[in-house]
C-alpha positions as CSV (number, residue, x, y, z in Angstrom):
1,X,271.1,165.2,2.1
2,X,274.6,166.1,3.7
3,X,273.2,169.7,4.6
4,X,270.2,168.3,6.6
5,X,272.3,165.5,8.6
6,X,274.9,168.2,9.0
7,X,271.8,170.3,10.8
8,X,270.5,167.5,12.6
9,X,273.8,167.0,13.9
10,X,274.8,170.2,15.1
11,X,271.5,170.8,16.4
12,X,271.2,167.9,18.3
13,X,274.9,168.0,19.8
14,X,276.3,165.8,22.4
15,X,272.4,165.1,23.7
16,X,271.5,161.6,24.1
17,X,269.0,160.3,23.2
18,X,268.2,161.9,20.5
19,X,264.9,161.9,18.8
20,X,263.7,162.3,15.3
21,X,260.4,161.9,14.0
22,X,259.4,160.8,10.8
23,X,255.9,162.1,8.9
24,X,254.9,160.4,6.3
25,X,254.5,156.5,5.1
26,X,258.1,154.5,3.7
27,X,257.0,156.2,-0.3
28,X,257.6,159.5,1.0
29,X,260.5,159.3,3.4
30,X,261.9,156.0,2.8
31,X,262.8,152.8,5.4
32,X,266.6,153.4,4.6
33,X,266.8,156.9,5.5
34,X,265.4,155.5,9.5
35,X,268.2,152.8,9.1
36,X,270.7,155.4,8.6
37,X,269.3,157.5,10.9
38,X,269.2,154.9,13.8
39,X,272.8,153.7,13.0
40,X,274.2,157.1,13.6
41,X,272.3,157.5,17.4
42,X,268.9,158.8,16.8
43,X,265.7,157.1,18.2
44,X,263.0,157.0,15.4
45,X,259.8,156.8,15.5
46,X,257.4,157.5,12.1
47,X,253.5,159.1,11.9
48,X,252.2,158.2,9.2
49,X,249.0,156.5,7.2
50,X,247.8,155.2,4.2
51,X,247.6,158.6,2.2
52,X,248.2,162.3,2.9
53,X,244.9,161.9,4.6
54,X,245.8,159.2,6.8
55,X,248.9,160.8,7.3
56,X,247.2,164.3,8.8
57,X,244.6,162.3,11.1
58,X,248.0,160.3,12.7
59,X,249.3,163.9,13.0
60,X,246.0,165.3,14.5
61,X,246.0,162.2,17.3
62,X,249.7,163.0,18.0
63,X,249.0,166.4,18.4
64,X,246.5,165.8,21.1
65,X,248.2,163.5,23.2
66,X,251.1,165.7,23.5
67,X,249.6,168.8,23.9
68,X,249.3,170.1,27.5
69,X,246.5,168.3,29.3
70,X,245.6,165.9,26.1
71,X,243.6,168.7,24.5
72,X,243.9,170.6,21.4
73,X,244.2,174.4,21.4
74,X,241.3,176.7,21.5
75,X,240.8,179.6,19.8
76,X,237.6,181.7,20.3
77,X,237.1,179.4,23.1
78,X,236.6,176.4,21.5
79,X,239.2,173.5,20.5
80,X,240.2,174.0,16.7
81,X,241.4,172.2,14.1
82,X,241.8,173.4,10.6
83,X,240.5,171.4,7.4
84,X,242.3,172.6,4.0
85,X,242.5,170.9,1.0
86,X,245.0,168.0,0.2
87,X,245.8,168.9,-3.0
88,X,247.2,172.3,-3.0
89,X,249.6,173.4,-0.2
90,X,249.5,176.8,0.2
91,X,246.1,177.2,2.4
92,X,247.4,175.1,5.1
93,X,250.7,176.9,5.3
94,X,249.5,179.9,5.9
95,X,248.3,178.6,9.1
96,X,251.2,176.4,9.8
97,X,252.9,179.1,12.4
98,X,249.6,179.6,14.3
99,X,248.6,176.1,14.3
100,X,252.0,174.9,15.5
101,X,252.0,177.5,18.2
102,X,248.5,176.8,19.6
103,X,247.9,172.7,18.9
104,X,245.6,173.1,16.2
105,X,245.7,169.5,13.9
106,X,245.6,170.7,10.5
107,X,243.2,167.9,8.6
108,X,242.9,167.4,4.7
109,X,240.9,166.5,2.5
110,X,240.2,166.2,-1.5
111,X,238.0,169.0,-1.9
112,X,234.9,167.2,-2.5
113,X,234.3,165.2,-0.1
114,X,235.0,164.2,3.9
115,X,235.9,160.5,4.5
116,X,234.8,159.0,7.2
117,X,238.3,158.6,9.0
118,X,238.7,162.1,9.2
119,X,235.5,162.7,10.6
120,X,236.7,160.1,13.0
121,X,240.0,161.6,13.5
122,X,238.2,165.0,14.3
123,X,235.7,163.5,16.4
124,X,239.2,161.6,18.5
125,X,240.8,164.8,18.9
126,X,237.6,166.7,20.5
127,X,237.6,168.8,17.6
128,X,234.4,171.7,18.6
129,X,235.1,174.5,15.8
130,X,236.5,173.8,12.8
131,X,238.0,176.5,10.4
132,X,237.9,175.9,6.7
133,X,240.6,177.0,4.5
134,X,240.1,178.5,1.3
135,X,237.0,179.2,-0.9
136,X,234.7,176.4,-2.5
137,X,236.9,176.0,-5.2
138,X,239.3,174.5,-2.6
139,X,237.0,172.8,-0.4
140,X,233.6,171.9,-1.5
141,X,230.2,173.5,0.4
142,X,229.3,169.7,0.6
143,X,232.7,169.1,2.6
144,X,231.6,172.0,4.7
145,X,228.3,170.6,5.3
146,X,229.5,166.9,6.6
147,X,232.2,168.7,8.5
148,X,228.6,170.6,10.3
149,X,227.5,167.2,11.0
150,X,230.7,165.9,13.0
151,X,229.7,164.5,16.4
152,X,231.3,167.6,18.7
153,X,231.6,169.9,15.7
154,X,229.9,173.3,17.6
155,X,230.8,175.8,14.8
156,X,232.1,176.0,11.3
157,X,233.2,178.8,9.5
158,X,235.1,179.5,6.4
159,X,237.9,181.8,5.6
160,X,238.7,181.8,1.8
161,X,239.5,184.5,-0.5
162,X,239.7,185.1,-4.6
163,X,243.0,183.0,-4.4
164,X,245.8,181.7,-1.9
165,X,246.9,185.3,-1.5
166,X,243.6,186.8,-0.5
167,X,243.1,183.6,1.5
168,X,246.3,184.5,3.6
169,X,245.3,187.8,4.4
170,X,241.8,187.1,5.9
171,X,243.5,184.3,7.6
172,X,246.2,186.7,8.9
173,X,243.5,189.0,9.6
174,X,241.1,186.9,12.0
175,X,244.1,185.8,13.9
176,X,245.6,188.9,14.7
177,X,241.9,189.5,15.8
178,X,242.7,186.7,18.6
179,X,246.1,187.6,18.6
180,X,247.5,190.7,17.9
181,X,251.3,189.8,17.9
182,X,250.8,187.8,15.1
183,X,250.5,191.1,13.1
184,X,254.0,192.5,14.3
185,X,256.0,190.6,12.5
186,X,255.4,188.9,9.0
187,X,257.4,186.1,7.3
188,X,257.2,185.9,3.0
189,X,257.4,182.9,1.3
190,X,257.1,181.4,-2.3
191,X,253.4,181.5,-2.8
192,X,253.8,179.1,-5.8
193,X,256.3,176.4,-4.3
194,X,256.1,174.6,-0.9
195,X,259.3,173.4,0.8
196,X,260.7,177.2,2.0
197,X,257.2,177.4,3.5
198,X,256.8,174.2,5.1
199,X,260.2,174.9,6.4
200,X,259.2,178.3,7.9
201,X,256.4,176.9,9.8
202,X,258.3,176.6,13.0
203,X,260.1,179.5,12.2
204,X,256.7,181.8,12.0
205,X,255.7,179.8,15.7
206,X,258.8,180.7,17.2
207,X,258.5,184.4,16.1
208,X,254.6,184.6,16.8
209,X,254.8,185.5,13.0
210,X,252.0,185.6,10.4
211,X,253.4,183.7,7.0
212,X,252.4,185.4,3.8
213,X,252.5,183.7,0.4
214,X,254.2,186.3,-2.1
215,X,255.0,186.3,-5.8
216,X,256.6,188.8,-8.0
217,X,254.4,191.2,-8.6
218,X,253.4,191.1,-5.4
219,X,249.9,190.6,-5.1
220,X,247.2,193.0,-4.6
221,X,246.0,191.9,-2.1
222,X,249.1,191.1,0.2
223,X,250.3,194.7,-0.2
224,X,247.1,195.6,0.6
225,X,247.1,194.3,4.3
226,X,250.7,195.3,4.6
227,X,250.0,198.9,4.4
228,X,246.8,198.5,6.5
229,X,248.7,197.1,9.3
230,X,252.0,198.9,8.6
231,X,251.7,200.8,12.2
232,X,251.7,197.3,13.8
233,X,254.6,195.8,11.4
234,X,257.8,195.7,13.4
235,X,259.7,193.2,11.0
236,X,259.3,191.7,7.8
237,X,261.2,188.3,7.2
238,X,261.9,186.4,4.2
239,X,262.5,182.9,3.7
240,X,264.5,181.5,0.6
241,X,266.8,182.6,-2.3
242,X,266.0,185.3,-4.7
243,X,264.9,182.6,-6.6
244,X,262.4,182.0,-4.3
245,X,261.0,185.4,-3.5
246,X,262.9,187.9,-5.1
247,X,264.6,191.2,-4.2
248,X,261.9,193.6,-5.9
249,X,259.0,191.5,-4.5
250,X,261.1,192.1,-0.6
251,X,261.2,195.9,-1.9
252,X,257.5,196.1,-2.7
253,X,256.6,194.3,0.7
254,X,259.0,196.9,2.1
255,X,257.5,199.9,0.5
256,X,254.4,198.4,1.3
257,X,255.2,198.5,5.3
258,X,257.3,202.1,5.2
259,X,255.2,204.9,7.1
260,X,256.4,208.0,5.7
261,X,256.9,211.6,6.9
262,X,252.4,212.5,8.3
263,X,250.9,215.4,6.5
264,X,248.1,217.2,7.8
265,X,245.5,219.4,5.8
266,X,243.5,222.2,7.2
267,X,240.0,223.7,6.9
268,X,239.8,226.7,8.7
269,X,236.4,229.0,7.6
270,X,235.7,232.5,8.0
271,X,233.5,233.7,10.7
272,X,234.7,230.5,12.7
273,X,236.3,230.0,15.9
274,X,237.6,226.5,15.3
275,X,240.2,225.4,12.6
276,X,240.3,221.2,11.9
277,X,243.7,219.5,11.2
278,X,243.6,216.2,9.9
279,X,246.4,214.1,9.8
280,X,247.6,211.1,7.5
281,X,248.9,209.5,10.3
282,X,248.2,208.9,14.0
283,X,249.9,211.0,16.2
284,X,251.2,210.6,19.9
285,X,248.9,211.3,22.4
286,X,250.6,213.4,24.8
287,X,252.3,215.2,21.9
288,X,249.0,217.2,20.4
289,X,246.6,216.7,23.2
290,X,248.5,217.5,25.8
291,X,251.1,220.1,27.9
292,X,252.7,223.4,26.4
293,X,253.0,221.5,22.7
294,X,249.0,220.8,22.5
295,X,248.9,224.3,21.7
296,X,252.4,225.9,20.2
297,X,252.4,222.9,17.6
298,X,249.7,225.7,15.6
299,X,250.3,228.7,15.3
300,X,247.3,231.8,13.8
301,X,249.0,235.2,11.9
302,X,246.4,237.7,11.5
303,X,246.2,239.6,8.1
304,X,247.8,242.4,9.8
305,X,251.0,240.1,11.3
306,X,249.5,240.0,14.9
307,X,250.7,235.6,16.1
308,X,248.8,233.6,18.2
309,X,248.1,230.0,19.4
310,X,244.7,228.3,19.9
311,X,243.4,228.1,23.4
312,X,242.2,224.8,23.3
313,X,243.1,221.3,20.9
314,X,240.7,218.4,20.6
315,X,242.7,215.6,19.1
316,X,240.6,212.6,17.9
317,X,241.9,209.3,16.3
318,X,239.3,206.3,15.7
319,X,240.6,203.2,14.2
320,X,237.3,202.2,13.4
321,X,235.8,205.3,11.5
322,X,239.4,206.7,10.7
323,X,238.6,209.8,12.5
324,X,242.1,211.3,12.9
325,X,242.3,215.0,12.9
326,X,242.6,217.9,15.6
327,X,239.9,220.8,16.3
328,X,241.6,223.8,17.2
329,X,240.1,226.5,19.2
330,X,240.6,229.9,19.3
331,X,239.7,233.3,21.0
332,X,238.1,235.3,18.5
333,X,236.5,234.6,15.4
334,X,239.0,234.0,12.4
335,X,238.6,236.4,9.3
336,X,240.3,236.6,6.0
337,X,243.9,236.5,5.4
338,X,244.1,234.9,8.7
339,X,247.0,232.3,8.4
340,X,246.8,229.2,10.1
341,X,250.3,226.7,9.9
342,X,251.1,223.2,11.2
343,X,254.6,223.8,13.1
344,X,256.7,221.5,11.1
345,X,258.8,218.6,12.7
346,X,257.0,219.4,16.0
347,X,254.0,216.5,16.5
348,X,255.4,213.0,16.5
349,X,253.9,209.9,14.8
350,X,252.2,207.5,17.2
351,X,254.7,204.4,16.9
352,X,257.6,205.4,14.7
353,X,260.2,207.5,17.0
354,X,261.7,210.4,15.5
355,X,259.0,210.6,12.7
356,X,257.1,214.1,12.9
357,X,254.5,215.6,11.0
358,X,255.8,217.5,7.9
359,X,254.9,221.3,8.4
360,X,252.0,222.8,6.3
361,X,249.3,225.8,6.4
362,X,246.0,227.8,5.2
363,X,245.2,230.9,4.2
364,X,241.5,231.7,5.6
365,X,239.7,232.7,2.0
366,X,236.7,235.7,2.7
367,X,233.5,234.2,2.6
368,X,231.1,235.5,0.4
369,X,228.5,232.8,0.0
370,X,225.3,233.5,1.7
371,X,224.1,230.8,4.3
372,X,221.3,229.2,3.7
373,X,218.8,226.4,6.6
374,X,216.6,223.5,7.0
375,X,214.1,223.1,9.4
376,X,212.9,220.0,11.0
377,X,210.1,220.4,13.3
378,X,208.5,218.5,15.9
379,X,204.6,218.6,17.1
380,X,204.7,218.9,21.2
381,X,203.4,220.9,23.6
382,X,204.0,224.5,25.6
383,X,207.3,224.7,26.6
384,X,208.4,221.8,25.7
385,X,212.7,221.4,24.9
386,X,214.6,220.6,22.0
387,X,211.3,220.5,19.4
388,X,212.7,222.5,16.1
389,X,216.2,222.0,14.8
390,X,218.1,224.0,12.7
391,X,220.8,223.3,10.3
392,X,222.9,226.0,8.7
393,X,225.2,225.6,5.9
394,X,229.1,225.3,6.7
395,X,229.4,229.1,6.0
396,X,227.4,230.1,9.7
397,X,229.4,230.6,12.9
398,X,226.9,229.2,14.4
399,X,228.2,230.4,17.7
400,X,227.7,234.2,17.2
401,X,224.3,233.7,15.0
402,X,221.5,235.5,17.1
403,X,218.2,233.2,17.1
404,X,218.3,233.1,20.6
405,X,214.9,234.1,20.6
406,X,211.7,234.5,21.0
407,X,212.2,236.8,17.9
408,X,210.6,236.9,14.9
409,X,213.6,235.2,13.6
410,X,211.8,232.1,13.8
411,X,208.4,231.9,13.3
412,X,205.4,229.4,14.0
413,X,202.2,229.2,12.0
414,X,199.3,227.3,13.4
415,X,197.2,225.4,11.1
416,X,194.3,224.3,13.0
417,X,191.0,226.3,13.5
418,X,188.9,226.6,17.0
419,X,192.1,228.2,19.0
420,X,191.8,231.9,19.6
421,X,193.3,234.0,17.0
422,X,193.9,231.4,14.5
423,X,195.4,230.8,12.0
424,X,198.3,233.6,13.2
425,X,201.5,233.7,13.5
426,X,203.3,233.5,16.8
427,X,206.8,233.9,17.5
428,X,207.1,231.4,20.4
429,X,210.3,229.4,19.4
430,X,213.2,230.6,21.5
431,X,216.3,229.1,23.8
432,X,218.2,228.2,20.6
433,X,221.4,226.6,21.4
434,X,223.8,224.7,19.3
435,X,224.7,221.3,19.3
436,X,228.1,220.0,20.9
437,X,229.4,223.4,18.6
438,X,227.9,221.9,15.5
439,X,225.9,223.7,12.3
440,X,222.5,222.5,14.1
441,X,220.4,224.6,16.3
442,X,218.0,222.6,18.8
443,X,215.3,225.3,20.3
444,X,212.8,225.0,22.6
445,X,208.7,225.9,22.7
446,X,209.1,228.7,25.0
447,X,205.0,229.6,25.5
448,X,206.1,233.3,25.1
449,X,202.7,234.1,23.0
450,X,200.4,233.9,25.5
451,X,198.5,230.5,26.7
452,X,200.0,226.5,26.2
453,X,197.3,225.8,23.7
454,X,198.4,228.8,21.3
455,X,201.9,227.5,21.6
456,X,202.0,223.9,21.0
457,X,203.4,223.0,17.6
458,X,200.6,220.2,15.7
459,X,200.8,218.4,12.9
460,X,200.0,220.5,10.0
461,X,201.9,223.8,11.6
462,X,204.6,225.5,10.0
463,X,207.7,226.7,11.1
464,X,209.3,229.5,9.2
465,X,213.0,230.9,9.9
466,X,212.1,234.4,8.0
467,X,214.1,235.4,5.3
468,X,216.7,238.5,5.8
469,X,216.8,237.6,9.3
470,X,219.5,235.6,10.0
471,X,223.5,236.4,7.9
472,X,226.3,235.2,8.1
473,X,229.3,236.0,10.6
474,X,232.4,236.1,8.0
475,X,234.9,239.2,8.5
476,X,232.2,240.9,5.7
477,X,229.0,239.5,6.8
478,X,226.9,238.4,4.2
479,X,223.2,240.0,5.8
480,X,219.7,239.1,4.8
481,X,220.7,235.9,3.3
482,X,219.0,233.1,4.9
């Protein structure tokens, strides 16, 4: 076609010689189009083979021998190739970008089975992982199993979702695992047509793009990983017309990818000295964590109008658990009508510039409920640290309760017979402390009753916390409840 010569020609320029290479045998790009192309300067040369098959393994052997050192690429340190079937296209151009970029052949087959040239071809190349595109529907667990039996072949493993779309993602997924640029910037193509995406293939290399198959709607499952790895996204590309991949399916992509303004919620209890902001976002580090705006970013208003800022601010995010939230300290305990508030447009977002969390706030509500415990108790003996634990319910400032015994808060029964004074009860569990400023209590065996034998816990024992003895801390203390 006029357009492509007209691109060869300006892309080539006054550069001589010039080179273009065929793919494919004479019935797919024909022996006239090399005469023409010879006649006007170019040097031709074609890889090419019997069938689509053929065709890949030629391209696999070219591959190596002009890669850098005569080897293909590796990728979880071992030299890759793909396999994807020959039948559909849109499994193997999903890896076109990265497989361009990194030297990794790209073999076919029918689905069913491996022919013996390819397992040649792989075994030529030095092919020692092999990464299967698609599920079984695509290509075969008997192709799978005879690509495990390739001489070389270390590792195979399959990536293959419900359909091409899912495919894509997982694909995306485990190589922005290797390589996270490949998640900053993402090129669309028709998911139901191949030349746009066979074109992009370059395109997506030369970007360090991932390519993403799309339709109108978009699917599930590609606006799924959009929005999971919108923080990373810096660009979104599309190749082809509207016809191809049209404007709403660019604007759902785009909505997909837009972080908008954080919120933050707030749980801030009665009786407590801590408040917890969680965000919907992640936030700059230095921003909440650190210098004067760790602490003036929150602000506490006391029922009576008094202001105030927390002493302290923990700020946790944890891409793995999700964990993203801030524990705010303050001086005394809060009680109700205590107002705690988010300072609007103060705490920036992590990546976005300019983008700041959206101001909100809590009223602290008087608690009335009356706290309640568990025990779990271990046997061990006299003195012994860390052998009952107790677990309040949210309601406790654990912090102010007062089971810093021995008292007759807590109370030990023994069970056995043959020890002086048994069965009595001893108060001997003391030292009670809580844990990293959590609801539990770990105390200690403190031998305060007399010898070590009366104050070893054994299995059988109980361990009492006695009612009325322990209430809660709220601005009207709920007593006796326990």
């Amino acid at each position: 076609p006029a357009s492509v010569l007209g691109t060869l020609t300006s892309m080539s320029g006054a550069q001589s010689p010039k080179y273009v290479v065929i793919v494919g045998g004479e019935s797919a790009v024909s022996a006239g189009i090399a005469t023409q192309l010879t006649a006007l300067g170019y040097t031709v040369s074609r890889v090419s083979g019997a069938d689509r098959y053929a065709t890949a393994n030629a391209v696999a052997a070219s591959t190596k021998t002009n890669a850098t050192a005569g080897t293909i690429g590796l990728m979880g340190g071992y030299r890759t190739a793909f396999l994807a079937s020959g039948t559909g296209f849109a499994d193997a151009l999903s890896a076109s970008g990265w497989a361009y970029e990194n030297k990794h052949p790209m073999f076919l087959t029918d689905g069913t089975t491996l022919s013996a040239e390819t397992a040649a071809a792989m075994v030529a190349a030095g092919v020692q992982q092999v990464i299967i595109l698609g599920g079984e529907a695509a290509v075969s667990a008997g192709v799978k199993s005879a690509v495990d039996a390739v001489t070389g072949v270390i590792t195979t493993t399959r990536i293959g979702g419900a359909d091409r779309y899912e495919t894509a993602t997982l694909l995306a997924a485990a190589i922005g695992a290797v390589d996270s640029s490949f998640l900053k910037k993402m090129v669309l193509v028709d998911g139901t047509n191949f030349p746009d995406a066979l074109a992009a293939s370059q395109r997506a290399s030369f970007l360090n793009a991932t390519i993403l198959p799309v339709k109108f709607p978009l699917p599930a499952a590609i606006s799924t990983f959009i929005t999971a790895n919108k923080a990373t996204i810096a660009t979104i590309e599309t190749i082809g017309g509207t016809d191809a991949v049209s404007a709403d399916t660019v604007a759902a992509a785009a909505a997909a990818a837009t972080i908008g303004q954080p919120t933050a919620s707030i749980v801030a209890l009665d009786g407590s000295t801590t408040a917890t902001v969680t965000f919907t976002e992640q936030l700059s580090a230095p921003t909440p964590t650190t210098g004067a705006n760790a602490v003036t970013s929150y602000t506490r208003t006391t029922s009576v109008g008094a202001v105030s800022n927390p002493t302290g601010v923990a700020y946790t995010f944890d891409a793995t658990t999700g964990v993203n939230d801030a524990v705010l300290t303050f001086a005394s305990a809060l009680t109700a009508g205590d107002t705690i508030r988010v300072v609007s447009n103060v705490i920036g977002h992590a990546t976005v510039t300019g983008l700041t969390v959206t101001g909100t706030s809590v009223t602290v509500a008087a608690d009335v409920s009356a706290p309640t415990a568990s025990i779990t108790a271990y046997p061990g003996v006299g003195t012994a640290a860390d052998k009952v634990w107790v677990t309040f319910s949210a309601n406790t400032d654990l912090n102010t309760v007062d089971i810093t015994g021995p008292s007759a808060d807590l109370v030990h029964t023994r069970a056995a017979t043959g020890l002086v004074g048994a069965p009595v009860a001893s108060a001997i569990i003391g030292g009670c402390a809580s844990v990293n400023s959590t609801l539990t209590f770990a105390c200690d065996i403190t031998n305060a009753a007399g010898t070590a034998a009366e104050d070893t816990i054994a299995a059988g024992d109980t361990v009492t916390l006695v009612a009325g003895s322990i209430g809660s801390t709220a601005s009207t203390p709920v007593l006796n409840a326990a």
